[in-house]
N, CA, C and O atoms as a printed pandas DataFrame, in Angstrom:
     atom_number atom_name residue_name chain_id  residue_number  x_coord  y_coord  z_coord
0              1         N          UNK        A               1   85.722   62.546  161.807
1              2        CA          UNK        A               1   85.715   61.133  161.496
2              3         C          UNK        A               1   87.152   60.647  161.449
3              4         O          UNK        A               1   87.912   61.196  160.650
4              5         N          UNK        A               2   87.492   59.904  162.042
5              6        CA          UNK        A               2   88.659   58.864  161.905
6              7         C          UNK        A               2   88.378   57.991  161.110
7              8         O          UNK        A               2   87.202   57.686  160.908
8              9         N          UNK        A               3   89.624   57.264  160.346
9             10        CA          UNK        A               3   89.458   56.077  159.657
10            11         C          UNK        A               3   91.144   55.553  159.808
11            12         O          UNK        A               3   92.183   56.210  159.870
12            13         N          UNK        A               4   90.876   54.031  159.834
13            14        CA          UNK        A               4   91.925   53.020  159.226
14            15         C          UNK        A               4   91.940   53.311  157.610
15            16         O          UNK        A               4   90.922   53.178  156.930
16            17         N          UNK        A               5   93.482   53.812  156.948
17            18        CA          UNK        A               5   93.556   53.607  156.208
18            19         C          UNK        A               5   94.817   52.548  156.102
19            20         O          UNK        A               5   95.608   52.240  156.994
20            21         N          UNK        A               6   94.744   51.960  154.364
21            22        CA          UNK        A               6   95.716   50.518  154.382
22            23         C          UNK        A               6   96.710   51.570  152.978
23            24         O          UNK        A               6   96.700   52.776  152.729
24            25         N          UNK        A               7   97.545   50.270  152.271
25            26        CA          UNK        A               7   97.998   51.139  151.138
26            27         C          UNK        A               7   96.989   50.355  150.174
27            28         O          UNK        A               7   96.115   49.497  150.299
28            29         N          UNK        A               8   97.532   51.055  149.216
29            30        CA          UNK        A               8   96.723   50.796  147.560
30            31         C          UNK        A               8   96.953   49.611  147.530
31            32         O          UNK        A               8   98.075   49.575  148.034
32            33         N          UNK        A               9   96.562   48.144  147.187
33            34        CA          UNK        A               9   96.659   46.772  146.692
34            35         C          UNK        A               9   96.542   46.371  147.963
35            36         O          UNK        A               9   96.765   45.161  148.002
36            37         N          UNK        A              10   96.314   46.776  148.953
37            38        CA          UNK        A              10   95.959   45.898  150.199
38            39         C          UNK        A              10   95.147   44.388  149.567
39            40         O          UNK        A              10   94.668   44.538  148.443
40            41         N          UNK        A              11   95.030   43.461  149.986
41            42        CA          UNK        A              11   94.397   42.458  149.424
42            43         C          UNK        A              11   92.829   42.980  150.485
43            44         O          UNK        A              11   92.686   43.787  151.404
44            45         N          UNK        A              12   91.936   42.090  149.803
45            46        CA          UNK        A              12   90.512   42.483  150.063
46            47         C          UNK        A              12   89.956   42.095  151.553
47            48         O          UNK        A              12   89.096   42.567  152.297
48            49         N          UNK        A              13   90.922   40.947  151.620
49            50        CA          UNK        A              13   90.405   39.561  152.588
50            51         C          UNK        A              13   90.954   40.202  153.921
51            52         O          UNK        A              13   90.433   39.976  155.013
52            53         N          UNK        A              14   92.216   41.143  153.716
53            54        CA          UNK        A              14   92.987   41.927  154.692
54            55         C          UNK        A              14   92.281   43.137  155.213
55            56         O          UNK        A              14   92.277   43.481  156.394
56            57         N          UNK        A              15   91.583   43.856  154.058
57            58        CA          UNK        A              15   91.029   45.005  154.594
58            59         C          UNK        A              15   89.484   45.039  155.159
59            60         O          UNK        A              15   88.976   46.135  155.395
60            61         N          UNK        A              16   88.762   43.858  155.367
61            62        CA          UNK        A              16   87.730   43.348  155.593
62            63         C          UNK        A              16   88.048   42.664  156.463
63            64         O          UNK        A              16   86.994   42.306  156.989
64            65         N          UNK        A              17   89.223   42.043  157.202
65            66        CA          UNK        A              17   89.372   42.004  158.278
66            67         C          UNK        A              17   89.805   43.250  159.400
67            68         O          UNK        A              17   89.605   43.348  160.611
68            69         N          UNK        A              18   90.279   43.870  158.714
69            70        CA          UNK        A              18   90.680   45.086  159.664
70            71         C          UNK        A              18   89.350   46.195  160.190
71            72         O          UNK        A              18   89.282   46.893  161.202
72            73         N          UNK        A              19   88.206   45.987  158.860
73            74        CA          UNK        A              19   87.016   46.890  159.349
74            75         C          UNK        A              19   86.181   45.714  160.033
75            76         O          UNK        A              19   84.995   45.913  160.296
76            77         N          UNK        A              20   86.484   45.100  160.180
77            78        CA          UNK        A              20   85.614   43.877  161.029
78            79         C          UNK        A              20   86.453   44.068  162.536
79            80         O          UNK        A              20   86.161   43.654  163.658
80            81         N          UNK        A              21   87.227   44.608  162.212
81            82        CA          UNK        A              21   88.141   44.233  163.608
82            83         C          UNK        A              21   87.890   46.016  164.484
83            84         O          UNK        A              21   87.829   46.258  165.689
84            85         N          UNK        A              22   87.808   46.858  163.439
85            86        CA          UNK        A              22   87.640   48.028  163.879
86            87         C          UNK        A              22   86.334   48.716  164.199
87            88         O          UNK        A              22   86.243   49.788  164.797
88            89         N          UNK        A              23   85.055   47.788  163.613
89            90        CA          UNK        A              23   83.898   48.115  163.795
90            91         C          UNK        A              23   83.817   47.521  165.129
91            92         O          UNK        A              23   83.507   48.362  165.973
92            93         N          UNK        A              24   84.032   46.095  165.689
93            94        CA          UNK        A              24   84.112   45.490  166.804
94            95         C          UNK        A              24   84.082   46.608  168.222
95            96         O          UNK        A              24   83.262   46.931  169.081
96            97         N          UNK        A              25   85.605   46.972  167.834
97            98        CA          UNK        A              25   86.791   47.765  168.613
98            99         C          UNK        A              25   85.664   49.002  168.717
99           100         O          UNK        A              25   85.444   49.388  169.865
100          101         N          UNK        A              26   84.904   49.683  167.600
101          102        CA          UNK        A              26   84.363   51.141  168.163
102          103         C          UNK        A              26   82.968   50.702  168.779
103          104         O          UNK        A              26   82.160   51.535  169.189
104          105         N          UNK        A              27   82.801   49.677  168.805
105          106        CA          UNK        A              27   81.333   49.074  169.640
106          107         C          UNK        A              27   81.689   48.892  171.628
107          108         O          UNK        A              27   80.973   48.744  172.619
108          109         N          UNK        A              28   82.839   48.985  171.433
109          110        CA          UNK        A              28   82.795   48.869  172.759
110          111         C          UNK        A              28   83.031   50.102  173.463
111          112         O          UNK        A              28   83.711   50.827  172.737
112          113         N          UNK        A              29   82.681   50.830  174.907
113          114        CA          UNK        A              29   82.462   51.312  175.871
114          115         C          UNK        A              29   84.261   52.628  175.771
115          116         O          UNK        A              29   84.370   53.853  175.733
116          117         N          UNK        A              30   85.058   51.740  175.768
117          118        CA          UNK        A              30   86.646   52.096  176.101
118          119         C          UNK        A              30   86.761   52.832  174.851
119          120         O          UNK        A              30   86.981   54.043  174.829
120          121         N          UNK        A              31   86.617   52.126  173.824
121          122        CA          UNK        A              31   87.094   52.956  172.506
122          123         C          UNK        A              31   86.165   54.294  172.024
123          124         O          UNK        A              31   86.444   55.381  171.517
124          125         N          UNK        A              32   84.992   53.673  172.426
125          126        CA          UNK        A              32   83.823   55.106  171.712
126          127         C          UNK        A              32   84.594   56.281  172.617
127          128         O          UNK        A              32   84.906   57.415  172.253
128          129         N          UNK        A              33   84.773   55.728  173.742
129          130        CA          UNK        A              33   84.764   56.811  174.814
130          131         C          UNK        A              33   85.958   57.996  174.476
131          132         O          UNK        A              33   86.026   59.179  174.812
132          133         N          UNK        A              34   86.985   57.021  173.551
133          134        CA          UNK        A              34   88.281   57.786  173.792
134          135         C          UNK        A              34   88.160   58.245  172.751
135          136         O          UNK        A              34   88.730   59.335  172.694
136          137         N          UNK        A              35   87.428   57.807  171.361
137          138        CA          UNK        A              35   86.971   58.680  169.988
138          139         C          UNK        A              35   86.197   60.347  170.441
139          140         O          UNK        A              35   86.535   61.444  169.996
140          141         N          UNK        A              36   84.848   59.979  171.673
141          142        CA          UNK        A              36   84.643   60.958  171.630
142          143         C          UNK        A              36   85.487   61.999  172.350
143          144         O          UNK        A              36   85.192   63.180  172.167
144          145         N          UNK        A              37   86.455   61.706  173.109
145          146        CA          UNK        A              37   87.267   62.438  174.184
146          147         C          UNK        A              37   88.162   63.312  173.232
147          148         O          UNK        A              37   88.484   64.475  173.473
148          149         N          UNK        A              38   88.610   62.408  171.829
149          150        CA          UNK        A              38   89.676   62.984  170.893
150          151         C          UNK        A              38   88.746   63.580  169.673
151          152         O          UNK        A              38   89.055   63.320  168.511
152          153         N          UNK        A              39   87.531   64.432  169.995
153          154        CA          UNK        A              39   86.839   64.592  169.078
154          155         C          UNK        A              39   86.253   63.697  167.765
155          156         O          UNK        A              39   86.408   64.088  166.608
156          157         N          UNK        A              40   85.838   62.944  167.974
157          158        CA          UNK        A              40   85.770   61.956  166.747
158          159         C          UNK        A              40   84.471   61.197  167.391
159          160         O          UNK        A              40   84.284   60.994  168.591
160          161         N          UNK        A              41   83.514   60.783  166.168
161          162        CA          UNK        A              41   82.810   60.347  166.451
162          163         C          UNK        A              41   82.351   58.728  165.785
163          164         O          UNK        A              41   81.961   58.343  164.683
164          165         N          UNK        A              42   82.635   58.071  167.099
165          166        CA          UNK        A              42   82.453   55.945  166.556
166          167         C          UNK        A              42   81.455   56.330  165.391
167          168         O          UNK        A              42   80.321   56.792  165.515
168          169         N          UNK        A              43   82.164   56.025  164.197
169          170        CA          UNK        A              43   80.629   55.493  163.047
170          171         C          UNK        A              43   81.478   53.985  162.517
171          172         O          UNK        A              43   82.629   53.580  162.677
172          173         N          UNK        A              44   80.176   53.393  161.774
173          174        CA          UNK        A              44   80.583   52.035  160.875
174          175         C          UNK        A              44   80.189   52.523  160.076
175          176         O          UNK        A              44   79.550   53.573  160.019
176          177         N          UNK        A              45   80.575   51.692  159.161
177          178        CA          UNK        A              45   80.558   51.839  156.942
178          179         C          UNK        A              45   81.177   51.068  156.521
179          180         O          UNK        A              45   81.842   50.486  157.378
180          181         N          UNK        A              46   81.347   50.647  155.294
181          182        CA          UNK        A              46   81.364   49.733  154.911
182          183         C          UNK        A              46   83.106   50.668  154.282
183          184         O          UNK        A              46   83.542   51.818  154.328
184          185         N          UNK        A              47   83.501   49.568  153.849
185          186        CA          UNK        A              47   85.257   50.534  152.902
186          187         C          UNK        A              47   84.992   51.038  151.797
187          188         O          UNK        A              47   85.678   51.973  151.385
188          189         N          UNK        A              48   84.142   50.633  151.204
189          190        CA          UNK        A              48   83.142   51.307  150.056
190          191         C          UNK        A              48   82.776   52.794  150.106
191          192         O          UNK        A              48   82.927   53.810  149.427
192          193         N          UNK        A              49   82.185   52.378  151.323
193          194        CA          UNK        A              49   81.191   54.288  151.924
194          195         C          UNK        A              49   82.136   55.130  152.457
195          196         O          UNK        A              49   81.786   56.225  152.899
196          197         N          UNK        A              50   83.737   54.639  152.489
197          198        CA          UNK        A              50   84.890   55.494  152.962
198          199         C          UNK        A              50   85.156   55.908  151.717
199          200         O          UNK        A              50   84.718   57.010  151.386
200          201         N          UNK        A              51   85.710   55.341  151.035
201          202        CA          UNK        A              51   86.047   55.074  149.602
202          203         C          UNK        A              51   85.620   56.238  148.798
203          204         O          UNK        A              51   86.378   56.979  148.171
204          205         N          UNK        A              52   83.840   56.363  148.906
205          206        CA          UNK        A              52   83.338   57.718  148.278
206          207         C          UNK        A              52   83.285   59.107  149.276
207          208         O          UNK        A              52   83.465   60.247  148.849
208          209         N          UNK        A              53   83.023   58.786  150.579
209          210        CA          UNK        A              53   83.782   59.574  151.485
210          211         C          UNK        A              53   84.489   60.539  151.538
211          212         O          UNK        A              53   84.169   61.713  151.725
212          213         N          UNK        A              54   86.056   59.833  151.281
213          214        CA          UNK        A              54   86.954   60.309  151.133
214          215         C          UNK        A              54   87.497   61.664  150.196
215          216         O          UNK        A              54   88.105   62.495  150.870
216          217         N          UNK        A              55   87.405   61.865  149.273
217          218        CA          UNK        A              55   87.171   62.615  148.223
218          219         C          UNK        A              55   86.632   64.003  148.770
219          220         O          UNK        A              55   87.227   65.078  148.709
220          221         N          UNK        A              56   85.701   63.820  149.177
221          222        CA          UNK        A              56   84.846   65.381  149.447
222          223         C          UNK        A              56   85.268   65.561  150.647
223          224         O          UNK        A              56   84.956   66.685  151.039
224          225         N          UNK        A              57   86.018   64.770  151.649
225          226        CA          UNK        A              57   86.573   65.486  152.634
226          227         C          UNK        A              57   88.209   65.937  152.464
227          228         O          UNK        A              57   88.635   66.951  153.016
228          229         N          UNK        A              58   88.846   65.281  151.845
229          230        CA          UNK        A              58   90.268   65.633  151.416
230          231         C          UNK        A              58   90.288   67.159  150.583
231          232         O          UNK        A              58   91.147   68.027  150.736
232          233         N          UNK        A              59   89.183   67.222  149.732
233          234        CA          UNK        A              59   89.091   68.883  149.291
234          235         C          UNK        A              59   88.407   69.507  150.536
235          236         O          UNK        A              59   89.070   70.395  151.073
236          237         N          UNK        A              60   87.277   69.230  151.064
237          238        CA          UNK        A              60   87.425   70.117  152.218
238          239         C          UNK        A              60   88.476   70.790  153.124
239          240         O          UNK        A              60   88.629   72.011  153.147
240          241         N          UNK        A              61   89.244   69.862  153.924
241          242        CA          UNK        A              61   90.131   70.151  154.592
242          243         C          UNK        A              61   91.370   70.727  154.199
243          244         O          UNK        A              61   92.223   71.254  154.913
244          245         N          UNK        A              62   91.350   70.521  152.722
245          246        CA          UNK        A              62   92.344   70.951  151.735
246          247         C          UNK        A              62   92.186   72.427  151.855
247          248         O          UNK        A              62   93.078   73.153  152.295
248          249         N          UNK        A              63   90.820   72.923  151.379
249          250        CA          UNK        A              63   90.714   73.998  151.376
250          251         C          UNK        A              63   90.980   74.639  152.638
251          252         O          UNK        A              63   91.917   75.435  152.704
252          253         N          UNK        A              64   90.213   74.369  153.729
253          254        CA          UNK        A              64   90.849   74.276  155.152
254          255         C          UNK        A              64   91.890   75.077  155.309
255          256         O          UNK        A              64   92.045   76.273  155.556
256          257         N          UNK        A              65   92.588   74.141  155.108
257          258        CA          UNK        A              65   94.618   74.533  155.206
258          259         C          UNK        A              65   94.412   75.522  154.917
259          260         O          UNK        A              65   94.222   76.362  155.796
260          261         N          UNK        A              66   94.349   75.926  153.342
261          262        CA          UNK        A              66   95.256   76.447  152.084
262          263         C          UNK        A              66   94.410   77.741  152.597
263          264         O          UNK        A              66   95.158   78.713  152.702
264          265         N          UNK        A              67   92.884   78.063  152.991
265          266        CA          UNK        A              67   92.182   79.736  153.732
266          267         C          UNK        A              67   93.368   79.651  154.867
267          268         O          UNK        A              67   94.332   80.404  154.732
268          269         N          UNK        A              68   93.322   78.893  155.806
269          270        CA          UNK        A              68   93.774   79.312  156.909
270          271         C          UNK        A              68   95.532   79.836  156.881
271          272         O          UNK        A              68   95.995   80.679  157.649
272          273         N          UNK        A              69   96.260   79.158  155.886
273          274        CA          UNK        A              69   97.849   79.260  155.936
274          275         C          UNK        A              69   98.584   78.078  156.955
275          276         O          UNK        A              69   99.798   78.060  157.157
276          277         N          UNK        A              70   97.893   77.376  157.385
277          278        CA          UNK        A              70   98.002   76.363  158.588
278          279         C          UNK        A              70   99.616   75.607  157.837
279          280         O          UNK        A              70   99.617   75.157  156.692
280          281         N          UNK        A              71  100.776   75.602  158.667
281          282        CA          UNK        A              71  101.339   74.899  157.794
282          283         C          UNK        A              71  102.521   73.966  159.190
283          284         O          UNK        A              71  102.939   74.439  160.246
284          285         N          UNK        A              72  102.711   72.786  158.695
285          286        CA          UNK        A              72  103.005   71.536  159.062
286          287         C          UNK        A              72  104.663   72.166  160.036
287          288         O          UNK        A              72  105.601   72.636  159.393
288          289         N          UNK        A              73  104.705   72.046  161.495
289          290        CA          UNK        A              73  105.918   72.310  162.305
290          291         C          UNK        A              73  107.073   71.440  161.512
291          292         O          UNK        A              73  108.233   71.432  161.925
């Protein structure tokens, strides 16, 4: 999963335009195509359903790393 993230205090009106702008963007033909090409798969949600999301995949991948030794060039 890919996501747009903003910083902390983003205003509301800003980040509800950007998932309006990005749900658009993965509806079309060009973009799904290049999500699925870069492994990733077009979904919509709301910033909410990222929001709780987020969390259980950041310890996933966390853990990820930290089995594998994977560490940043």
């Amino acid at each position: 999963m890919g996501a747009l993230v903003v910083p902390a205090g983003t205003p509301r009106d800003i980040v509800l335009k950007l998932h309006a702008a990005a749900n658009k963007a993965m509806q079309t033909q060009e973009v799904s195509q290049a999500m699925r090409d870069n492994a990733s798969e077009p979904q919509g949600g709301t910033p909410e359903e990222f929001a709780a999301f987020r969390p259980s995949e950041m310890a996933f991948w966390g853990s990820a790393v930290r089995l594998t030794g994977t560490k940043a060039d």
